[in-house]
Structure formats: C-alpha cells, structure tokens
N, C-alpha and C positions, 0 to 999 in steps of 0.2 A: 714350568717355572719362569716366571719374569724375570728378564734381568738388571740388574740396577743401572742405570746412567747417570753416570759423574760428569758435574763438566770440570777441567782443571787445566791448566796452562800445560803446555809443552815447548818444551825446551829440545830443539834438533842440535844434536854434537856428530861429531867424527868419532863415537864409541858406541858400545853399546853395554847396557847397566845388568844386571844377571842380579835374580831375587839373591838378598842378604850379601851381595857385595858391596864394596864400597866406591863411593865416588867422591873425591876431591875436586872442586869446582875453585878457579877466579874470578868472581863476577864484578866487572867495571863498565859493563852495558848499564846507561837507567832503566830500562826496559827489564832489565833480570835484578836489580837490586829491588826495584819495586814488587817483582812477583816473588823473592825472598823475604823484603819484608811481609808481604800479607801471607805466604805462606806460614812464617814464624807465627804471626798477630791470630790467625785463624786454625795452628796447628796442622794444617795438612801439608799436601805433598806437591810435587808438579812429575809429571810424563817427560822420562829420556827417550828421546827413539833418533833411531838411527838415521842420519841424512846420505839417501840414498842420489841424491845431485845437486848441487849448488855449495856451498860453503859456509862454514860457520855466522862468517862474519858480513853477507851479504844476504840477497833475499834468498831464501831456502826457495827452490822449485819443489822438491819432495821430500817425502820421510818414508820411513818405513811403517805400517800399519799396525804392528806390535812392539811396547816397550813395556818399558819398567818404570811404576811410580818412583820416587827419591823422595824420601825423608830425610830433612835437614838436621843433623842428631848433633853438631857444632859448629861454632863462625867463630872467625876473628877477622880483625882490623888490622890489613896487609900494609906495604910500605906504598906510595903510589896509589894511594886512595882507592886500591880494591879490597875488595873482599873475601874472606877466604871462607869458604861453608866445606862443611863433610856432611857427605850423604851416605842412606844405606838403602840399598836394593830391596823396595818392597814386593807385592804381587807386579806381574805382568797384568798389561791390561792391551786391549785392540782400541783403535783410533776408527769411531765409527764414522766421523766428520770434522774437518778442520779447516779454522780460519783464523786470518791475522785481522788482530786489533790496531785501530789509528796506531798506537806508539806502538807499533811493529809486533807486539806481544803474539804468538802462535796460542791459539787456544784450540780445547777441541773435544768433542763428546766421547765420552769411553767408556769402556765397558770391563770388568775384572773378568780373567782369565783363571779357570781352576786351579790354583796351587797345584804343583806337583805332589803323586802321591809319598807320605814317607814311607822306604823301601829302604832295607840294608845293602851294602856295598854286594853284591854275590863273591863268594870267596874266589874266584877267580881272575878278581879283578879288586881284590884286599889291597893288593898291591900301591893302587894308585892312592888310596889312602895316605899311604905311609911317603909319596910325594907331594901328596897337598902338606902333611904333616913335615915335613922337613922343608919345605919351599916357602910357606907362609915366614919363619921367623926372617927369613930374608928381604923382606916386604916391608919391614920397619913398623912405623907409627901407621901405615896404609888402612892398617886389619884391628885398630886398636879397637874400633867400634862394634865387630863383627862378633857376631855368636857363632862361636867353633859349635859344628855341629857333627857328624860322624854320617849321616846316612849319604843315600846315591846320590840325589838330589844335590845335595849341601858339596859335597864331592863332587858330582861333575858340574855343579855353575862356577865354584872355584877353580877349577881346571880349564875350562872353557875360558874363563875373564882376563888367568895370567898367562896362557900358551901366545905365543906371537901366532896368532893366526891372521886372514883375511877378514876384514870387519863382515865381507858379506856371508863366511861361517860362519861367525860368531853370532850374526842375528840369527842364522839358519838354526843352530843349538839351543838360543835362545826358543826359537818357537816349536822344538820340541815340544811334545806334552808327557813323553813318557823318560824317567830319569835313568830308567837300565839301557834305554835307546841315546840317550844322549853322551851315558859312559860309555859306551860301545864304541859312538861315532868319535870318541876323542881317544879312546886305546891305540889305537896306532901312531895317532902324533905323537904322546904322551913315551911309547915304544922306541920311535927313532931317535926323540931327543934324549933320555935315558942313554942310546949306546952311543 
C-alpha cells in the first residue's frame, strides 16, 4: 500500500494535541494568522507537534516527529488584536521532512498514521470512564466541540490530555498505536490521583 503525502504547515507548541481533543490557540504571530487564514480559505488543517528544544517564540531547533493534525472548527476576534481559534484533534500523522519558510512558517511532508482501533473500555478498567465522565463537566467551554465518545481510544486520549503529566509522556502515549496499551499505561496515574 502506498502511503499518502500531505504537505501542510506545522505549528511547534509546548503541548501535545491527542486525536478528538481540543486545542485553544492565541494567534498574534503574522506568520500563524496567515497559515490560519489559508487554512480556513482551503478547509484543512496544520500539524501540532511537540517542541522537543527551543521555544515557542524563537527559532524552534526540534520537534517531535509525530503530531496531531488541528482542525479549526471556531475563531474569534480577541482584545489586543489577536486571535482566538479552537481546534480539534484530528488523525496523528509522522513528519517525514521539514523546513522553514522565508516568513518563519515550519512546514513539512507527512504522512497519516492509522487511527487507533475502536476497542471498548475492558471492564476492568470501566472505571476510568466514569472519571473522564465526571472530570470533563469541569473543563468548561474547553470540550464544547468534542464528540463524547465512550470507547478506549476516546477514553484514554482524554485521560492522557487532562492528567498533569510530563509533556515528554504525553508524546510518549500519544504515539502509542494500541489503545488498551495506552489505558494501561495511564491506570496508575489515574489510581494515585483518585486516592
């Protein structure tokens, strides 16, 4: 099977984006209003990945090799002449090569990464359900875009997005491919912050 190659802008944060969650963005770079607008004007998406050294707001040294498309699903016109977009966690995809654009812009070839399979929660671990389900109303307007969904998958990238963890587990969970591996690996945080 051949694989598809996208090129599309990437965007390095201090996060990391988890399929079907959400991301709250302020964008006051011209470099990110312009790949906003064309993202809007052209309906697709741009690549979160995680900046594994350098800093937001300076020249990125690295990224992490796996993110998460973002779909811009609403903006508003903030105070201070930024802008506010919500996004939502589409497929993960790998970063097969990347470079910056004259106006700073990170771009970069990628490739879609299989969806995770849908899997029910295994009843041993029903449990964490019923903390995504009780922890989400606390979240506010965050989750307003999100498709509540019930299986493992859906359950442990929510779990994963909202625990205080290290950014550099959270990519780690992130490039999981299996989603009963993924609940697994977050049952014990999930465990000590409960008692």
């Amino acid at each position: 099977m051949n694989e598809v190659v996208r090129e599309l802008p990437l965007f390095p944060l201090n996060t990391v984006l988890f399929p079907g969650g959400p991301l709250p963005l302020r964008i006051f770079e011209p470099r990110y209003l312009d790949m906003v607008s064309r993202c809007l004007r052209e309906q697709s998406g741009f690549v979160v990945v995680l900046i594994t050294e350098g800093e937001e707001t300076a020249a990125i040294a690295s990224f992490a090799a796996i993110g998460t498309e973002a779909r811009i699903v609403d903006f508003d016109s903030l105070d201070g002449g930024l802008l506010g977009i919500s996004c939502i966690g589409g497929e993960r995809v790998r970063v097969l090569d990347a470079w910056r654009e004259t106006d700073g812009m990170n771009r970069g070839r990628v490739t879609a990464i299989a969806a995770d399979p849908v899997l029910p929660v295994p009843a041993g671990q029903a449990w964490l359900s019923e903390v995504v389900r009780r922890v989400l109303p606390e979240a506010g307007d965050a989750y307003r875009h999100v498709e509540m969904r019930d299986d493992a998958a859906w359950i442990g990238n929510r779990l994963a997005e909202m625990l205080p963890l290290p950014l550099a587990e959270k990519q780690a969970l992130l490039e999981l491919t299996d989603p009963l591996e993924r609940l697994s690996a977050i049952e014990p945080t999930v465990s000590r912050a409960e008692s």
